[in-house]
N, C-alpha and C positions, 0 to 999 in steps of 0.2 A: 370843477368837474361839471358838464353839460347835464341839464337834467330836461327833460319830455316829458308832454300830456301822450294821453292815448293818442292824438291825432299823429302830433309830430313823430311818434316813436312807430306809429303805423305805416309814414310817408319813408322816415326813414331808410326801410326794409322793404318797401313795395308791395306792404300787403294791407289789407282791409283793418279799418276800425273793429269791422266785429270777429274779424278774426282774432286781433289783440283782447279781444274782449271775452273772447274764445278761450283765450288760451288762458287766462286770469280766472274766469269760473272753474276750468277743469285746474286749475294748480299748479301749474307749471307755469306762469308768468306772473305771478304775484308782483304787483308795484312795490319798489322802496319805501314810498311816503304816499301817503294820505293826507290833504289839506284837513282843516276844520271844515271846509266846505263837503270834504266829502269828494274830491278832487284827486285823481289818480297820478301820480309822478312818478315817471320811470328814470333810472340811473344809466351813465354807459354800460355798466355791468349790465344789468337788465335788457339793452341793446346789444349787447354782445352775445345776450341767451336768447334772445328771439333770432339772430341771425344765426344760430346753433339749430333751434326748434324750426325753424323754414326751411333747412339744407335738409335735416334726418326726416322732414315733409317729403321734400322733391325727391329724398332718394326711396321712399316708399315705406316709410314707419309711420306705426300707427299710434295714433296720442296715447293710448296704453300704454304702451314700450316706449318712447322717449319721456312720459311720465316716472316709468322705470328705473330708466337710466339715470334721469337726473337725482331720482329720489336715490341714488346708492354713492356710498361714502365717498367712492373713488370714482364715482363721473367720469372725472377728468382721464383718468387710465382705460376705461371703459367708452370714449369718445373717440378718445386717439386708436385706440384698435378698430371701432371701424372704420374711422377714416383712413384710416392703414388698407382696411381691406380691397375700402370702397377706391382707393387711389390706385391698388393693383388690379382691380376691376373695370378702370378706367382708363388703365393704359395699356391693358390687354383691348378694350374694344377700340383705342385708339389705333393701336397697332394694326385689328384685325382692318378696319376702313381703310388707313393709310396703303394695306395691301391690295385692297379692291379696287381703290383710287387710281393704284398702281396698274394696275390689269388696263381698266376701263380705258385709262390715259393710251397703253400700248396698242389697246382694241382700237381706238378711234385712230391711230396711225398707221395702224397693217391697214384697217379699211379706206382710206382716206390714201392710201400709196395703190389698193386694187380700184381708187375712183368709185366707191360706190355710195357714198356719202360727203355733202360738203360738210363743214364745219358750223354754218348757218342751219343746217335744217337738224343737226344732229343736237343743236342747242333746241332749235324751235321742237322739236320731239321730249326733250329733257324737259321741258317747260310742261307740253302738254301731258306728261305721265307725270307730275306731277299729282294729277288727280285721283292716282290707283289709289289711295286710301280711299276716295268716298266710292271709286268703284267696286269693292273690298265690301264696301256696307250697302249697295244695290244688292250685291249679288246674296249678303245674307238675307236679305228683307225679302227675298224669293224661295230661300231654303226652307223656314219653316212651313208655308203654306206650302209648297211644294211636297213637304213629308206628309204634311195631313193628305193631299189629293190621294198621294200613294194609298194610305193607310184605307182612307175610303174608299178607293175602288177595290182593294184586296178583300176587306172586311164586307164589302157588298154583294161581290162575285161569289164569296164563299158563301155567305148568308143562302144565294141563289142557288149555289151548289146542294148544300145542306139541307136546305129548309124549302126548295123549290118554290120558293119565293123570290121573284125576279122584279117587281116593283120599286125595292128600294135601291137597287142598283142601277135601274134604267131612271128615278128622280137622282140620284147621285152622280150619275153621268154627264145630267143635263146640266149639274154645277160643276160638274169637275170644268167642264167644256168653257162655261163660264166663268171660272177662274181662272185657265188659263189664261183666256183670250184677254181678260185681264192684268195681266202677270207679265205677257211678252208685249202688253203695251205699255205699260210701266217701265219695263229690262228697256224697251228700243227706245223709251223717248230719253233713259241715262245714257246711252253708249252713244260712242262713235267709233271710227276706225282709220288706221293710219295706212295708209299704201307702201308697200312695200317696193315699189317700182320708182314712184316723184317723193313718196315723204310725203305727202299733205295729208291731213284732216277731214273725211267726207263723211257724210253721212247717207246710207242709203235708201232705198225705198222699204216702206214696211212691208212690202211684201218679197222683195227679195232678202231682208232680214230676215223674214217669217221660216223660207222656205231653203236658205244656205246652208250648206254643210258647215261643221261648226268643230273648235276645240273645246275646251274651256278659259282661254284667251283671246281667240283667231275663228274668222270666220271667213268661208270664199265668197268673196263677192266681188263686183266690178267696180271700181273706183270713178268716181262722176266727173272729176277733175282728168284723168288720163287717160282710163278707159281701160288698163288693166286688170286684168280680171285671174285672181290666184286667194289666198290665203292673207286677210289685212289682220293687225293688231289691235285688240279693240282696248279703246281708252274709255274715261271716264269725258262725258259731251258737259263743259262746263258752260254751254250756251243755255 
């Protein structure tokens, strides 16, 4: 039977020395053997239970609960029911992709038979929306300052209301102003937008950024590349 130090048993499984090392302090990976040196030796078994403890990782348990679990009589009964669950959980979200997959595939053929996209640029668009996750984190990194501006011009206004005191709302002004102009130089140096006429990529000026009518997707602007001018898709500018 194959027996591992920490490295080899960590190379193994593709995870960190000090994760193994992790997972030995917290008691859940306790080595078979100890040399006199003082020397950690893991067994396949011991390999078998690290590639057990790195899946119920991936699938979102917390070293408390798979401590839990191994610590109970029947593990092994109590292993296989989630993998039961998680395996019907897995082929419910297979299924539900494989039907999106399905959609997508028919969409790019109804549109591709009315000409309004090739196959080249509807890949080159797939690539570049690739980056909606870090667009996803632009646009939170703008929501909280954007509640404080709120909060402070509400709470200033009233202040001015109430207390006819109008000073701290006309200095509050002068930052809101300044946070913005801050805020939508930040937003325009992450985006771009995609024309919905040729398909390309443009980016436009900050001040017809500044001043477009906008969705919370789409914004009108003229494309620099064609020169149409409508409603483009704003992406994430990985430049």
């Amino acid at each position: 039977m194959s027996k591992y130090s920490t490295g080899e048993l960590a190379k193994e499984c593709g995870v960190t020395v000090r994760t193994v090392q992790y997972y030995d302090k917290r008691g859940i990976l306790v080595p078979s053997e100890l040399t006199d040196g003082g020397r950690r030796i893991y067994s396949e078994d011991d390999l078998k239970k690290l590639k057990i403890i790195y899946f119920l990782r991936d699938i979102g348990l917390s070293i408390d609960t798979i401590a839990d679990i191994l610590a109970e009589p029947n593990s092994n009964h109590v292993l296989i029911t989630l993998l039961e669950q998680q395996t019907v959980e897995l082929e419910d979200e297979i299924k539900d992709m494989n039907e999106k997959l399905s959609k997508t595939r028919q969409l790019i053929k109804e549109i591709q038979t009315w000409g309004w996209f090739s196959l080249d640029k509807i890949n080159d668009i797939a690539v570049t929306m690739k980056g909606q996750k870090e667009l996803v984190k632009v646009r939170r990194n703008i929501i909280i300052p954007g509640i404080f501006i709120d909060i402070v011009e509400i709470g200033t206004f009233l202040l001015g209301i109430f207390k006819h005191t109008w000073l701290p709302f006309i200095v509050a002004m002068v930052g809101v102003i300044i946070a913005v102009i801050f805020l939508t130089r930040y937003y325009y140096s992450k985006v771009a937008y995609i024309c919905p006429e040729c398909h390309e990529v443009f980016k436009p000026s900050m001040k017809e950024f500044f001043w477009a009518a906008h969705t919370p997707k789409t914004r009108k602007l003229t494309c620099s590349k064609c020169g149409h001018k409508g409603y483009s898709i704003e992406v994430y500018d990985e430049g």
